[in-house]
C-alpha positions as CSV (number, residue, x, y, z in Angstrom):
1,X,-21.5,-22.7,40.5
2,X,-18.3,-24.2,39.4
3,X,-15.0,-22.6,39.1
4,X,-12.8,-21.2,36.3
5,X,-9.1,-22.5,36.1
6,X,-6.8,-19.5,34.6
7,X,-5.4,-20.4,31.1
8,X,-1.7,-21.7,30.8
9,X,-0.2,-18.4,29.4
10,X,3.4,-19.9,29.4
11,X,6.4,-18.3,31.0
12,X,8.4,-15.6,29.3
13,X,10.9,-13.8,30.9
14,X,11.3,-10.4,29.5
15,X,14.7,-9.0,29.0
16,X,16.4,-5.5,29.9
17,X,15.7,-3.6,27.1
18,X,12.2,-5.7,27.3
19,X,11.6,-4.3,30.8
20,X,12.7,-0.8,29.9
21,X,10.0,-0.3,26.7
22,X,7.5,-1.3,29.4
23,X,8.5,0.8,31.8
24,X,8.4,3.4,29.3
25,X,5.3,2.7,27.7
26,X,3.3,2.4,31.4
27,X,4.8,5.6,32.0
28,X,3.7,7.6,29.1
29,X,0.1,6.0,28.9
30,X,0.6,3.5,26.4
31,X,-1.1,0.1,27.6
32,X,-0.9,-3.5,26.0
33,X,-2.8,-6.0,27.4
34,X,-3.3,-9.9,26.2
35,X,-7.5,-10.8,26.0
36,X,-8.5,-14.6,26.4
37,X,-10.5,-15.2,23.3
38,X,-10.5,-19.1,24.4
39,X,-8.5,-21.4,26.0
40,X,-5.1,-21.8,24.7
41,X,-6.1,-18.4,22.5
42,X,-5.3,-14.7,23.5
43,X,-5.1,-11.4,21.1
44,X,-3.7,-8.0,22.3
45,X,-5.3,-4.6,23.4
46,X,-3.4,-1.7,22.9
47,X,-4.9,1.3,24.7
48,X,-2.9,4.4,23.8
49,X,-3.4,7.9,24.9
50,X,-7.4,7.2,25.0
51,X,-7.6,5.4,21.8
52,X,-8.1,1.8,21.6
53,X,-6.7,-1.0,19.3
54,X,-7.0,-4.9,19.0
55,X,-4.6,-6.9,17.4
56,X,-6.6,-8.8,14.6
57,X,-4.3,-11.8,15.3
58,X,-4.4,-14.8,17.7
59,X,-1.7,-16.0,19.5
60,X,-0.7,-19.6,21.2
61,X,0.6,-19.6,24.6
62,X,4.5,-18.1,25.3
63,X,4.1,-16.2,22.4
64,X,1.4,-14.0,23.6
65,X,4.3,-12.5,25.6
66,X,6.9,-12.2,22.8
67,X,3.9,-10.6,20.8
68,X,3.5,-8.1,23.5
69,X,6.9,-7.4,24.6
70,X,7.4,-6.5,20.5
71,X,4.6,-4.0,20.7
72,X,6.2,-2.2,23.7
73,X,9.3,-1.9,21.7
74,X,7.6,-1.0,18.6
75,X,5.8,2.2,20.5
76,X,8.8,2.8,22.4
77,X,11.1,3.2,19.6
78,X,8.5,5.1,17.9
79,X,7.9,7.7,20.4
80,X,10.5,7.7,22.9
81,X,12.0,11.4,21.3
82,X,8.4,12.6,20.4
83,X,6.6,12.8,24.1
């Protein structure tokens, strides 16, 4: 049985007010998650409050994480005064 090497994701190092939507998100349910379609390939899962999404879109490596880092600000400004 051979193997499986992880896929390259790139590095992305989130910022402050990245790290704070996160935070914010994680804390209050909201879950985004990159899925491997293929190598070199990922869309995103967004699991919030018991409901379930998927981004119909494909992303290339480095900007899976700007793509997910934009959804956590996107549900964090959108909620943040409404929980």
């Amino acid at each position: 049985m051979g193997v499986n090497k992880p896929f390259d994701m790139g590095d992305y190092t989130p910022s402050n007010e990245d790290f704070k939507c996160y935070d914010w998100c994680i804390k209050n349910d909201i879950l985004i998650s990159p899925i491997a379609i293929r190598e070199a390939r990922w869309t995103i899962e967004i699991y919030n409050k018991g409901i379930t999404n998927k981004d119909p879109n494909d992303y290339k490596k480095v900007d899976i994480w700007i793509k997910v880092y934009e959804y956590y600000k996107y549900y964090y400004y959108k909620y943040e005064n409404k929980i």
